[in-house]
Biopython code that builds the backbone (N, CA, C, O; Angstrom):
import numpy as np
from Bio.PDB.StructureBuilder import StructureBuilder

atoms = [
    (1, "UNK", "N", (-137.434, -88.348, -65.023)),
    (1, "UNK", "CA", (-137.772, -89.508, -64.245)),
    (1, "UNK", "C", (-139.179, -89.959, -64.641)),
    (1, "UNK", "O", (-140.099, -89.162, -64.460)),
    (2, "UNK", "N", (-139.453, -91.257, -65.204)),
    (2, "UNK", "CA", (-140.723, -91.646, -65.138)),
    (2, "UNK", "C", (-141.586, -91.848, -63.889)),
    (2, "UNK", "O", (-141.182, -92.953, -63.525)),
    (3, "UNK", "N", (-142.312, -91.561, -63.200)),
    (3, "UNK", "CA", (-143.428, -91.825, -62.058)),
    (3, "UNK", "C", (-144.774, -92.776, -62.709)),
    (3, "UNK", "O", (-145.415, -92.588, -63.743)),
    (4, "UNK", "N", (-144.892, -93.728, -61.784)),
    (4, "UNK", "CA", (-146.286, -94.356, -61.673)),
    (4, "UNK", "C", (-146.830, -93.563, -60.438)),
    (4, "UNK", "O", (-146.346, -93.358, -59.325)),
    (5, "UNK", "N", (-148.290, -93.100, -61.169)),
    (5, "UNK", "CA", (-149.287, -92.510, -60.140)),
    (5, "UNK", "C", (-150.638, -93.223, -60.062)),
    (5, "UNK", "O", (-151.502, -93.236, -60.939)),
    (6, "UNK", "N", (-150.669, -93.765, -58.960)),
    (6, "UNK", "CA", (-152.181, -94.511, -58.822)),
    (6, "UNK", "C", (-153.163, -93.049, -58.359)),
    (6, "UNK", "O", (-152.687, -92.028, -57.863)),
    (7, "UNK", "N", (-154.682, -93.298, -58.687)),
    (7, "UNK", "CA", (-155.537, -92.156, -58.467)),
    (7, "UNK", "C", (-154.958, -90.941, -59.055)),
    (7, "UNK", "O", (-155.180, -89.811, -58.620)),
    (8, "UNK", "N", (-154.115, -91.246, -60.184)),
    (8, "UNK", "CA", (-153.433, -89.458, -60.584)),
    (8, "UNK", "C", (-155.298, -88.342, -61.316)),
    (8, "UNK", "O", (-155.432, -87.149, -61.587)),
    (9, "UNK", "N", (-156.099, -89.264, -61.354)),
    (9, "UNK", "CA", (-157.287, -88.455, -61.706)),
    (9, "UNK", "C", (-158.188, -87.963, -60.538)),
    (9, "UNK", "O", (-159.142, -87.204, -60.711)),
    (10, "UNK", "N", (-157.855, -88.396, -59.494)),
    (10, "UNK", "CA", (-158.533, -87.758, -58.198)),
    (10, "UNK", "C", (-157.490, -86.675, -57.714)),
    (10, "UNK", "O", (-156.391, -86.471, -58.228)),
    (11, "UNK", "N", (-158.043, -86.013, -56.619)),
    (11, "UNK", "CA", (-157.783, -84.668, -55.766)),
    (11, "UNK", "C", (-155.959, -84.390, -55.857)),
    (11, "UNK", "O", (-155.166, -83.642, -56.428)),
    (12, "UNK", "N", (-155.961, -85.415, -54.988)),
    (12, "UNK", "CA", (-154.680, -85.881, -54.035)),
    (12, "UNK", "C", (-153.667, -86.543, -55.202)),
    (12, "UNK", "O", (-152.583, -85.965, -55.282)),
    (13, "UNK", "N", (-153.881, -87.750, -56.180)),
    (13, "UNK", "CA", (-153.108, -87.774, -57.347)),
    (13, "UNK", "C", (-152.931, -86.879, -57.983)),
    (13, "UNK", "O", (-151.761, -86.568, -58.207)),
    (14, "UNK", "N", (-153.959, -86.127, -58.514)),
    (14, "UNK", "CA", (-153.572, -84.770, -59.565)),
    (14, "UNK", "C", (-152.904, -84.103, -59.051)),
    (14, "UNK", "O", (-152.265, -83.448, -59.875)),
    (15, "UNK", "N", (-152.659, -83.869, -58.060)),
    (15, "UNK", "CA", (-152.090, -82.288, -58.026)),
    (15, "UNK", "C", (-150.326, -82.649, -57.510)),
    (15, "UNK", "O", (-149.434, -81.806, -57.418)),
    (16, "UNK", "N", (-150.201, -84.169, -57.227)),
    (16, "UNK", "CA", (-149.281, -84.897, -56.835)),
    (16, "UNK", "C", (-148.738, -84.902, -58.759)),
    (16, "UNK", "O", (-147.773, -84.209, -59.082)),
    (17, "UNK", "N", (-149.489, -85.740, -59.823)),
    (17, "UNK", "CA", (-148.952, -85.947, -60.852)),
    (17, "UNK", "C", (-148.296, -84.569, -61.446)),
    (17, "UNK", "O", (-147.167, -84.352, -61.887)),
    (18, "UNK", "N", (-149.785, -83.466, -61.240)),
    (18, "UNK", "CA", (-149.202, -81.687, -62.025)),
    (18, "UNK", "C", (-148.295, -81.339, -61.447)),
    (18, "UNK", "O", (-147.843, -80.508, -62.234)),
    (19, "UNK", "N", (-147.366, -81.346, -60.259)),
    (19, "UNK", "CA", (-146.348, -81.509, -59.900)),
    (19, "UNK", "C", (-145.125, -82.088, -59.959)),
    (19, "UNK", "O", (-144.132, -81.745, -59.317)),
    (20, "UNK", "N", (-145.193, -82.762, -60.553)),
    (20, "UNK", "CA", (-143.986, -83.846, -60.955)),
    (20, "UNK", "C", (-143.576, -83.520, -62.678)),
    (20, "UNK", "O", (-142.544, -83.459, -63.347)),
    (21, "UNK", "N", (-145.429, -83.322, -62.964)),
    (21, "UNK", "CA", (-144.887, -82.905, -64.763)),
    (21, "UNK", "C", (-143.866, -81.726, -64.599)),
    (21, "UNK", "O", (-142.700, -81.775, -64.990)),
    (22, "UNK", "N", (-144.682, -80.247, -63.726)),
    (22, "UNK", "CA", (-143.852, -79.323, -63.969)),
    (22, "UNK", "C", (-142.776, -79.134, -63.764)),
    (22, "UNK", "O", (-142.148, -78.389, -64.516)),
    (23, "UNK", "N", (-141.995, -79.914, -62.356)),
    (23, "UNK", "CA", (-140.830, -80.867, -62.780)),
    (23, "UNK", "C", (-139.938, -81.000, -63.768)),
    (23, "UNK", "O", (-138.737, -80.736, -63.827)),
    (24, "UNK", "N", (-140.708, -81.454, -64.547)),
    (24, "UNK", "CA", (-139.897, -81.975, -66.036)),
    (24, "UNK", "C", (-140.046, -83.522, -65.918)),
    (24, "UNK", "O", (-139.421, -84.265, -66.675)),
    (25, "UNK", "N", (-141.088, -84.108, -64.723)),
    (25, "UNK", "CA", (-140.969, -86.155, -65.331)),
    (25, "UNK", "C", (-142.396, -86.299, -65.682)),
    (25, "UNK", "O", (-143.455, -85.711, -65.459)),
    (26, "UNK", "N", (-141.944, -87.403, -66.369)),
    (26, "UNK", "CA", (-143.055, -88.232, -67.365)),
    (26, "UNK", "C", (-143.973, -88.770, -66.016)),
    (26, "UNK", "O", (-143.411, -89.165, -64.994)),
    (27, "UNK", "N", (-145.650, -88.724, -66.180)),
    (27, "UNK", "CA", (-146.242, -89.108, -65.121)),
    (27, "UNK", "C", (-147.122, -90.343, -66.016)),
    (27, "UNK", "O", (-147.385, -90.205, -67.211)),
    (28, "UNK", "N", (-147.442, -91.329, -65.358)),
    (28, "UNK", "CA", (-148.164, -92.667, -65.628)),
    (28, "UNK", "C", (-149.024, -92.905, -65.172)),
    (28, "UNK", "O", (-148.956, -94.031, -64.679)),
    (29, "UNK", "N", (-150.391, -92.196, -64.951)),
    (29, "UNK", "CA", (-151.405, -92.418, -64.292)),
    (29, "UNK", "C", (-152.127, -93.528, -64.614)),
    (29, "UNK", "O", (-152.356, -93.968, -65.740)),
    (30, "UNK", "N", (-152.586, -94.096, -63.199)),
    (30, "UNK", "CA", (-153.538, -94.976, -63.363)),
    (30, "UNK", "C", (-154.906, -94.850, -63.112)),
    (30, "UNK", "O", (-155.277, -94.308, -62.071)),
    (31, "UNK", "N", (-156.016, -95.447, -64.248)),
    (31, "UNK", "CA", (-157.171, -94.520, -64.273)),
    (31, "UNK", "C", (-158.552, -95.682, -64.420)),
    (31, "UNK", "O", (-158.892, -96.071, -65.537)),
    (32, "UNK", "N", (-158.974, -95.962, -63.674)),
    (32, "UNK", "CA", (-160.311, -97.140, -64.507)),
    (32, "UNK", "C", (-161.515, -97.147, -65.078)),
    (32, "UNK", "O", (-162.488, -97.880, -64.898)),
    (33, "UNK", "N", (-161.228, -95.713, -66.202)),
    (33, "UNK", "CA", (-162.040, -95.754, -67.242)),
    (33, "UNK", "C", (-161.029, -94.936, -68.700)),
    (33, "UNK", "O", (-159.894, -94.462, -68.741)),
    (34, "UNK", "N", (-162.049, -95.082, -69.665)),
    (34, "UNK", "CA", (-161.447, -94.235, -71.122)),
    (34, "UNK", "C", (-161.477, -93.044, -70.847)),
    (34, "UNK", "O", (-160.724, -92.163, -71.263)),
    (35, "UNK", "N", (-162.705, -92.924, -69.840)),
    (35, "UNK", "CA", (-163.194, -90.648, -69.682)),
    (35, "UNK", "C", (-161.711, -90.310, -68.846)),
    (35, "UNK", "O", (-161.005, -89.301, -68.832)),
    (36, "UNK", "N", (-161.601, -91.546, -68.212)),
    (36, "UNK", "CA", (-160.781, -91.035, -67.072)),
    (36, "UNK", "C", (-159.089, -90.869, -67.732)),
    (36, "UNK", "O", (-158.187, -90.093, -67.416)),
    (37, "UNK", "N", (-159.142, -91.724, -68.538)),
    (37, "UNK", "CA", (-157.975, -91.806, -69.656)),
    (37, "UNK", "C", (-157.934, -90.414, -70.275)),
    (37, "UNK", "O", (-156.989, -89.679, -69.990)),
    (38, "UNK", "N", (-158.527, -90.159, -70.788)),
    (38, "UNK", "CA", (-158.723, -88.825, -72.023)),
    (38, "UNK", "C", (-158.544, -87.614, -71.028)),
    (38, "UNK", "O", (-157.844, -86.674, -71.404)),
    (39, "UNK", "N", (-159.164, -87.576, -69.711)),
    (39, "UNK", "CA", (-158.735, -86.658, -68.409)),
    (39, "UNK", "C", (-157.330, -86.553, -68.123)),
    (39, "UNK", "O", (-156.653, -85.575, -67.806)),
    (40, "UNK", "N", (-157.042, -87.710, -68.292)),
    (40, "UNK", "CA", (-155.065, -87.683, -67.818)),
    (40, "UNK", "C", (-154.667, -86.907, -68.783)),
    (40, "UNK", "O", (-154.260, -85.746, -68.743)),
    (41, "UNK", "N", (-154.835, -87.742, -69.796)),
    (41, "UNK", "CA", (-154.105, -86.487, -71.774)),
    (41, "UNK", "C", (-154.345, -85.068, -71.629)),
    (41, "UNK", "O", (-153.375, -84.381, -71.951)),
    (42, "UNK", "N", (-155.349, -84.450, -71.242)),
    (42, "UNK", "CA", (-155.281, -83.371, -71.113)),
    (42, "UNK", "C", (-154.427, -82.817, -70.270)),
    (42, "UNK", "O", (-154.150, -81.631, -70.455)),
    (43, "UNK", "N", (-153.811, -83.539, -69.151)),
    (43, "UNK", "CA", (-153.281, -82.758, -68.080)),
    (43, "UNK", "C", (-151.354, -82.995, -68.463)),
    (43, "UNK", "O", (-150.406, -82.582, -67.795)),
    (44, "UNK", "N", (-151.342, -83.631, -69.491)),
    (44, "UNK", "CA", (-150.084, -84.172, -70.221)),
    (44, "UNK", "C", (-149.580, -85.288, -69.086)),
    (44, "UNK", "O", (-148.467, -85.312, -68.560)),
    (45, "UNK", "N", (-150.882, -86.365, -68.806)),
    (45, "UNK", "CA", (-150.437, -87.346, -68.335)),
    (45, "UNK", "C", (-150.786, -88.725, -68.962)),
    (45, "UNK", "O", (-151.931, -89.010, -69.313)),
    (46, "UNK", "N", (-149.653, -89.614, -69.085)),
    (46, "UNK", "CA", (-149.803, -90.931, -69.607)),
    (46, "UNK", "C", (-150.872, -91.453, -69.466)),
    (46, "UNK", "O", (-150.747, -91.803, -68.292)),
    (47, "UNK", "N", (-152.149, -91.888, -69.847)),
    (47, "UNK", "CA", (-152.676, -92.728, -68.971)),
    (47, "UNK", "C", (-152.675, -94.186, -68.977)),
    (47, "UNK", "O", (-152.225, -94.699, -70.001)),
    (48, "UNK", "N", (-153.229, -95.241, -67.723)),
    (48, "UNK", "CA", (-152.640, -96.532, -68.117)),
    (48, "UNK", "C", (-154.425, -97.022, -67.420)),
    (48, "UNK", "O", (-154.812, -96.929, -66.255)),
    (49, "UNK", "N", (-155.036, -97.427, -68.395)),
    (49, "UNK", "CA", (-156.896, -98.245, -67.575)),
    (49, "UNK", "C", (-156.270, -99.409, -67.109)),
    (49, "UNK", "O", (-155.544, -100.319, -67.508)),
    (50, "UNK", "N", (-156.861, -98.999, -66.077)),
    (50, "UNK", "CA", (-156.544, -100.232, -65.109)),
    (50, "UNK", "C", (-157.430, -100.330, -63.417)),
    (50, "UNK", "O", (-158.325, -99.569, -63.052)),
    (51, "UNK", "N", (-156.964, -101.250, -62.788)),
    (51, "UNK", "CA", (-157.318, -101.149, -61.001)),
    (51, "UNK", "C", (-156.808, -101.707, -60.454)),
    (51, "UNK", "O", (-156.023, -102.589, -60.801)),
    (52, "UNK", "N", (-157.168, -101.281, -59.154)),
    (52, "UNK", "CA", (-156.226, -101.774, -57.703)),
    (52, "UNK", "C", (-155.836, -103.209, -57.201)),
    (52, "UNK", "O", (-154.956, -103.664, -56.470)),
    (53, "UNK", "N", (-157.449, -103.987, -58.308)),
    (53, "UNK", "CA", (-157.240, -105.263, -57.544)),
    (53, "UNK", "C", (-156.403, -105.999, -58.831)),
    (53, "UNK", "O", (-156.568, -107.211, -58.693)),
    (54, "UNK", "N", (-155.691, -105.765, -59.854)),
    (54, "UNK", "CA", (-155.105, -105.889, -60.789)),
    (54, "UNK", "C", (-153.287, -106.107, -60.786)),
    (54, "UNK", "O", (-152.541, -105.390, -61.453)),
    (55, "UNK", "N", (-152.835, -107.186, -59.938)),
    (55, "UNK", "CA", (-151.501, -107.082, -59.060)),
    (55, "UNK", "C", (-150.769, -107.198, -59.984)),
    (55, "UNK", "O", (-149.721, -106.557, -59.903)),
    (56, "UNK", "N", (-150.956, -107.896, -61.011)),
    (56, "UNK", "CA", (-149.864, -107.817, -62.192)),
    (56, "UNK", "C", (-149.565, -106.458, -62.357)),
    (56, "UNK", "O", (-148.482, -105.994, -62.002)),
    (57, "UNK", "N", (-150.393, -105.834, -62.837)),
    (57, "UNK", "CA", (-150.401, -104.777, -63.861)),
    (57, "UNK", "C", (-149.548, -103.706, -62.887)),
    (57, "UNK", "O", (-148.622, -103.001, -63.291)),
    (58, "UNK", "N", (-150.010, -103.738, -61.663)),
    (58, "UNK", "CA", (-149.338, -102.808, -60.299)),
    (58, "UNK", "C", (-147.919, -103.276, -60.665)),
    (58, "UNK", "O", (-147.218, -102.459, -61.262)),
    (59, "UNK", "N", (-147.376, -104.561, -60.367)),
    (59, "UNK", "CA", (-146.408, -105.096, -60.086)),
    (59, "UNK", "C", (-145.134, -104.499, -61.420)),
    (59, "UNK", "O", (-143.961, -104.160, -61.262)),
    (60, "UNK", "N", (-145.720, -104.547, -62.302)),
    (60, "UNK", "CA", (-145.033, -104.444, -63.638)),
    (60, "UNK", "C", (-144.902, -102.884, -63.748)),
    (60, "UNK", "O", (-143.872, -102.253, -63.987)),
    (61, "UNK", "N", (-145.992, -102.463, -63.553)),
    (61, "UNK", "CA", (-145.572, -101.102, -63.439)),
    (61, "UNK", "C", (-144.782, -99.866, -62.485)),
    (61, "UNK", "O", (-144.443, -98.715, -62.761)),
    (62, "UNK", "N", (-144.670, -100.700, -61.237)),
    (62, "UNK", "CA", (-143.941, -99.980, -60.525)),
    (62, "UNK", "C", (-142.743, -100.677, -60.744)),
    (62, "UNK", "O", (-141.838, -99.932, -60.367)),
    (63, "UNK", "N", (-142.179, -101.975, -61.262)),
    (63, "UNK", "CA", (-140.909, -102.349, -61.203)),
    (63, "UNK", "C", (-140.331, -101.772, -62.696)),
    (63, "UNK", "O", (-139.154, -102.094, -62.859)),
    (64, "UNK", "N", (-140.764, -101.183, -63.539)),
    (64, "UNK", "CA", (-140.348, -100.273, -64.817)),
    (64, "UNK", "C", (-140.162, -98.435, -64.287)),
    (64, "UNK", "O", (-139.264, -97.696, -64.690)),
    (65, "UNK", "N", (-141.126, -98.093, -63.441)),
    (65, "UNK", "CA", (-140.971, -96.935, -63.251)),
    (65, "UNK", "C", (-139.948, -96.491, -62.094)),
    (65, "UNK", "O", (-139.753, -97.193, -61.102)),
    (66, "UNK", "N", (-139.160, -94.962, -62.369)),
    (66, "UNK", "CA", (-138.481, -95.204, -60.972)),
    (66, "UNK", "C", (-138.790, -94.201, -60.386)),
    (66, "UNK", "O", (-138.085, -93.203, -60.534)),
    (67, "UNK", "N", (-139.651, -94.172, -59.754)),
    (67, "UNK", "CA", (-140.708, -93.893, -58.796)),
    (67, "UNK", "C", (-142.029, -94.064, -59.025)),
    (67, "UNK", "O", (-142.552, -93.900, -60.128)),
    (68, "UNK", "N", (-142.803, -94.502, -57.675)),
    (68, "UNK", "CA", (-144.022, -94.467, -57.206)),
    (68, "UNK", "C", (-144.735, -94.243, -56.647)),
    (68, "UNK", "O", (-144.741, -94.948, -55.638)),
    (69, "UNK", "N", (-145.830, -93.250, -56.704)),
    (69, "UNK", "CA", (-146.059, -92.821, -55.927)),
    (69, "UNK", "C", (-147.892, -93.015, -55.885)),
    (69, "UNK", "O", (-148.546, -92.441, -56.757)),
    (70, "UNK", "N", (-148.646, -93.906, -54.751)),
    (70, "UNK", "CA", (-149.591, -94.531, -54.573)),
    (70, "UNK", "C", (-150.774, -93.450, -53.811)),
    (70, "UNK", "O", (-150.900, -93.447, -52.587)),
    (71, "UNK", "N", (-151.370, -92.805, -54.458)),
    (71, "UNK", "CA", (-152.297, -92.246, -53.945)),
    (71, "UNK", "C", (-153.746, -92.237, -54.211)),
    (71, "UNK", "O", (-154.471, -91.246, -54.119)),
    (72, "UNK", "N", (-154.179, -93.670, -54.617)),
    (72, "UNK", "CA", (-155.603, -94.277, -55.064)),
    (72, "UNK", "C", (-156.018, -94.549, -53.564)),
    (72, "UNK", "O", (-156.896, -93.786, -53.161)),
    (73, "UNK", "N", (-155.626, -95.352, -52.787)),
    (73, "UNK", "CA", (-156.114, -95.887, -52.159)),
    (73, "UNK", "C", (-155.169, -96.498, -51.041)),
    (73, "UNK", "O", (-154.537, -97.531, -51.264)),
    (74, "UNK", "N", (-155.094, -95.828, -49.837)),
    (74, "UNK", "CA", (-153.779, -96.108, -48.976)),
    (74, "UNK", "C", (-154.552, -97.859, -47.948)),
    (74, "UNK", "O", (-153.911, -98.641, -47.245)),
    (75, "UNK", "N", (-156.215, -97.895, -48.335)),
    (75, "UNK", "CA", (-156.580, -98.970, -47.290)),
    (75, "UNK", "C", (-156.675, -100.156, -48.438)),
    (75, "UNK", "O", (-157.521, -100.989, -48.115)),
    (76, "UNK", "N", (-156.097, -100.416, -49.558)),
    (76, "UNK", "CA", (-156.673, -101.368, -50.584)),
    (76, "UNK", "C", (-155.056, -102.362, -50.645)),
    (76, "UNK", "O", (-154.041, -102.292, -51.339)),
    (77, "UNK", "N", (-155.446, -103.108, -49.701)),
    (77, "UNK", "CA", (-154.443, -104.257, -48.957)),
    (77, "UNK", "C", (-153.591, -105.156, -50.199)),
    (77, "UNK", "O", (-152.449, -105.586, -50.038)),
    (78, "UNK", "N", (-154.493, -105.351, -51.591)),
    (78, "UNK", "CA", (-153.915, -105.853, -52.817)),
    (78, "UNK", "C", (-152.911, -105.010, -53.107)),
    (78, "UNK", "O", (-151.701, -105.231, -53.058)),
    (79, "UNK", "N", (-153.340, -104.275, -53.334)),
    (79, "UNK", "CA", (-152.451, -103.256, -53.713)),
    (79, "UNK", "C", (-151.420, -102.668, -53.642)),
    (79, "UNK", "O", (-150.462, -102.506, -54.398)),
    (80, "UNK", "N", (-151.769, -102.251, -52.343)),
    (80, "UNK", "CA", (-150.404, -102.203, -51.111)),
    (80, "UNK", "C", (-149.448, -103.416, -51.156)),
    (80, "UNK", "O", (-148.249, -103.355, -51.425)),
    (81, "UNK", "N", (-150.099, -104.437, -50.878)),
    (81, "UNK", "CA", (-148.821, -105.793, -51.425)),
    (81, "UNK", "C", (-148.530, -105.898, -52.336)),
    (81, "UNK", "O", (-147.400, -106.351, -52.517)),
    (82, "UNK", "N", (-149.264, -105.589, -53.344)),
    (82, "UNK", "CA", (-148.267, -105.717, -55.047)),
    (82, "UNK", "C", (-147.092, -104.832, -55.272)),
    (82, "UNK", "O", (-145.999, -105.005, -55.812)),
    (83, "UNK", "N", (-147.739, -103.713, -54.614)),
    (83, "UNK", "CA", (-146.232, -102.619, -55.037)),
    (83, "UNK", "C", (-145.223, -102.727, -54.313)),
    (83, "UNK", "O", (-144.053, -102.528, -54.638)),
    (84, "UNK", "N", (-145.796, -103.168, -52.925)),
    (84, "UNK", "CA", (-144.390, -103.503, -51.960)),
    (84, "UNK", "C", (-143.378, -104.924, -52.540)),
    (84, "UNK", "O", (-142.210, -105.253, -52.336)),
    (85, "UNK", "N", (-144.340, -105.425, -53.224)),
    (85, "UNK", "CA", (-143.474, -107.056, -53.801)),
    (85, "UNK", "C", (-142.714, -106.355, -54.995)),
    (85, "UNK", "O", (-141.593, -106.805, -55.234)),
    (86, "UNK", "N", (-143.052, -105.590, -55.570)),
    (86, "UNK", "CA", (-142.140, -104.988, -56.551)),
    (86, "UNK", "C", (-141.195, -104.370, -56.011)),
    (86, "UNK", "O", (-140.126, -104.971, -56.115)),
    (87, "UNK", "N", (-141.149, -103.417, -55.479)),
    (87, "UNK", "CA", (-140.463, -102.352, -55.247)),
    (87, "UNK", "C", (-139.811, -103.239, -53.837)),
    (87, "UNK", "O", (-138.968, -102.491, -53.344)),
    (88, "UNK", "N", (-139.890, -104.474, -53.066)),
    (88, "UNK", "CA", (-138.320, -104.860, -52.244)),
    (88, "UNK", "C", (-137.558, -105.651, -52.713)),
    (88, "UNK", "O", (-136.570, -106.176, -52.201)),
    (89, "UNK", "N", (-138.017, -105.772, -53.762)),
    (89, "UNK", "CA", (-136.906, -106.453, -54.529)),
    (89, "UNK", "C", (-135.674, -105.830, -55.836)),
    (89, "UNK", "O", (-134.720, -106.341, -56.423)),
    (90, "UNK", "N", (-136.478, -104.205, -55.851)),
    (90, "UNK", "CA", (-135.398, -103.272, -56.532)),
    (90, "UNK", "C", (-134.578, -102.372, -56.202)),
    (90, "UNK", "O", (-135.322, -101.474, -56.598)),
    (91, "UNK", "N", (-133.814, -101.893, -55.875)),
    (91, "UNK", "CA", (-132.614, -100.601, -55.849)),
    (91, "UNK", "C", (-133.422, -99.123, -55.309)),
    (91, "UNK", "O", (-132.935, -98.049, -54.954)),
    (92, "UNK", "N", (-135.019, -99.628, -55.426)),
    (92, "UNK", "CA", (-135.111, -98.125, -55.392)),
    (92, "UNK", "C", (-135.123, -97.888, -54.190)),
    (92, "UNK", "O", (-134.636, -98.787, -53.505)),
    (93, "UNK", "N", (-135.563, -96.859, -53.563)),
    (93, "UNK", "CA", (-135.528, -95.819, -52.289)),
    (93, "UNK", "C", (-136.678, -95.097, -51.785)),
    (93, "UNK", "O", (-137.329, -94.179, -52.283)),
    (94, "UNK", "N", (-136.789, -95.755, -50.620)),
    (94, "UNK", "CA", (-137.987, -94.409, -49.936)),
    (94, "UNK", "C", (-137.172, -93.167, -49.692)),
    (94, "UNK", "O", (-136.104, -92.935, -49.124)),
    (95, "UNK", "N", (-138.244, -92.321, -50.453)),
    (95, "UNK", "CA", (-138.188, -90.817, -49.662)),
    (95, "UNK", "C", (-138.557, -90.663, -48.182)),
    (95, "UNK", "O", (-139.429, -91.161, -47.470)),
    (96, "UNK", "N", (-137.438, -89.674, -47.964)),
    (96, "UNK", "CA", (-137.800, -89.578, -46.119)),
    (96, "UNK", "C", (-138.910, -88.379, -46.123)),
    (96, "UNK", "O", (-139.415, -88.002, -45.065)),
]
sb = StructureBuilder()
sb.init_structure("model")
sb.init_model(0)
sb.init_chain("A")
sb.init_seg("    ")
for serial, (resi, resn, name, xyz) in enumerate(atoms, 1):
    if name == "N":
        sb.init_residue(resn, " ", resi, " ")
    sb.init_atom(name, np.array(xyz, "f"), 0.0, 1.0, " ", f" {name:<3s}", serial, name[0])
structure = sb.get_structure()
């Protein structure tokens, strides 16, 4: 399964993304720098530079991945609406 992970380089993303790798799925972190990029590779995670206030890039990426899982920033209101505009308009599924 591919996953988009927002904040997969902080606390609460990492240990959310190192979980999913060991798994066996591809993780897509989102990161807004190169250090922070080259941090994901080591952890055998995709990385994608980017940010929150960036709705395209959210939008596109959670409607390619199938799952998402948002743990940058639960109060960053852009954000939160970009992925929700993606994701009610696809097939996918909240976890209970």
């Amino acid at each position: 399964m591919n996953v988009f992970v927002t904040g997969a380089g902080g606390y609460i993303g990492g240990s959310v993304a190192a979980g999913l790798i060991k798994r066996g799925h591809m993780v897509i972190g989102l990161t807004r720098t190169a250090v922070g990029a080259e941090q994901l590779k080591s952890y055998a995670i995709d990385p994608l530079i980017g940010n929150l206030d960036d709705s395209g890039l959210l939008k596109r990426e959670a409607s390619v991945a199938d799952m998402v899982s948002d743990t940058a920033n639960a109060d960053h209101r852009g954000a939160v609406k970009a992925l929700n505009s993606a994701l009610s308009h696809s097939e996918k599924k909240e976890l209970d």
